[in-house]
C-alpha distance (Angstrom), angle and dihedral (degrees) to the residues before:
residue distance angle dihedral
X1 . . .
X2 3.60 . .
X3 3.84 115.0 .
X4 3.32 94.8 -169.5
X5 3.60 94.3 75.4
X6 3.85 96.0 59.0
X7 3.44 110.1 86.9
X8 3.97 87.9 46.6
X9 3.37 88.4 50.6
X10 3.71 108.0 50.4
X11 4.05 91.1 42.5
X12 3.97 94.5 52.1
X13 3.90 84.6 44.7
X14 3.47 88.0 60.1
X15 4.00 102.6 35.5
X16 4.19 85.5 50.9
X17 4.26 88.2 51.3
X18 4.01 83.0 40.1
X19 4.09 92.3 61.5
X20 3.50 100.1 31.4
X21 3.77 86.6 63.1
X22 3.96 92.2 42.6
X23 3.42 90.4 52.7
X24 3.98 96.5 51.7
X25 3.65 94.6 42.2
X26 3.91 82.7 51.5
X27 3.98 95.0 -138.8
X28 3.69 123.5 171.9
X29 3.75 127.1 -91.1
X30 3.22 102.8 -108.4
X31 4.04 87.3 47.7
X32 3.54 92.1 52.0
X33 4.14 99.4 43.4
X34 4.02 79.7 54.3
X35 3.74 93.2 51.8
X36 3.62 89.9 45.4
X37 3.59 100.7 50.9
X38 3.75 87.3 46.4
X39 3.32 91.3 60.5
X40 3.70 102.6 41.5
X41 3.77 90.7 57.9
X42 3.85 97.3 42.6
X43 3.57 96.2 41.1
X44 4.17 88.8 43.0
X45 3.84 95.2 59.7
X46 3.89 100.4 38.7
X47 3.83 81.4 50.2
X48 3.82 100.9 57.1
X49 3.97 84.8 38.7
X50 4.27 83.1 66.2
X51 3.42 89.4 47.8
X52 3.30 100.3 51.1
X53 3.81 90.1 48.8
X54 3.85 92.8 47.7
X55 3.95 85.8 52.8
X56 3.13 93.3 48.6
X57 4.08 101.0 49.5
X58 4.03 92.4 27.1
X59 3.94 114.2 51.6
X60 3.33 123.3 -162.0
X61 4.16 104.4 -100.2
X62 4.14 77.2 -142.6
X63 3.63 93.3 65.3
X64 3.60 90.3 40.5
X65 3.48 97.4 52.5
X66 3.82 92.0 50.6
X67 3.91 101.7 46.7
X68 4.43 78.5 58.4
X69 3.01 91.5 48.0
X70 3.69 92.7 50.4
X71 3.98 96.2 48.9
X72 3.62 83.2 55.2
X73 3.19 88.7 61.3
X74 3.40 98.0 45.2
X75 3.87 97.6 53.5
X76 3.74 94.5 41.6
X77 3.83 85.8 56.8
X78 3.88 92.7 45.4
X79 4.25 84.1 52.8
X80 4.10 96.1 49.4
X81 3.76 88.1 44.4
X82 4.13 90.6 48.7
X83 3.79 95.5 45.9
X84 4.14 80.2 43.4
X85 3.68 84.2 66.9
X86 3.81 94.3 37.9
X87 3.59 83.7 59.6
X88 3.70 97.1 48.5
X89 3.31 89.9 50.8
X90 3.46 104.7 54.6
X91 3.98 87.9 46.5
X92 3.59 87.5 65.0
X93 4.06 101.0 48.1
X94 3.90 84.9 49.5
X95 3.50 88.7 52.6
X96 4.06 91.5 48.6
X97 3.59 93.9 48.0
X98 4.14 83.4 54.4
X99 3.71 80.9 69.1
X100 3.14 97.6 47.8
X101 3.96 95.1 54.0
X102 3.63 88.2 42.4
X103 3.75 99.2 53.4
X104 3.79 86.1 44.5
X105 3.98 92.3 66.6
X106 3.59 92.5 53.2
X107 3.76 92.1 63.9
């Protein structure tokens, strides 16, 4: 579900229930742009305040999915860099025990 949408939602929810009374009660114009505002502003903040919570408690599987997949990456990096080294390493006792050999045939 898109949790975007919520805060929009919940405050045109309550703007729509907020004229449909006005308009029965026949009030005034000035009375009902009043309520309306009212509404809208009261309605907007305790909206984003849900959706904040409902972030907060409900993560997007999205976001979850990409943060594993970037560990992943992260550790299968950290492995190709260690056996990098491993590699490295080995080059250079090879190249010692060429020494060795060499200084060997000279006796």
């Amino acid at each position: 579900m898109k949790k975007k949408a919520i805060p929009l939602i919940i405050t045109l929810v309550a703007c729509l229930i907020t004229c449909i009374v006005s308009i029965i009660q026949r009030v005034e114009f000035s009375v009902f742009f009043i309520r309306f505002l009212v509404v809208l502003a009261i309605f907007g903040v305790i909206s984003i305040i849900i959706a904040v919570v409902i972030n907060k408690n409900f993560p997007d599987e999205e976001e979850d999915d990409n943060k594993k997949d970037d560990k992943d990456e992260e550790k299968s990096s950290d492995k190709d860099n260690s056996s990098n080294e491993n590699v490295n390493s080995n080059e250079n006792d090879n190249s010692d025990e060429d020494d060795e050999f060499e200084d060997e045939e000279d006796y």
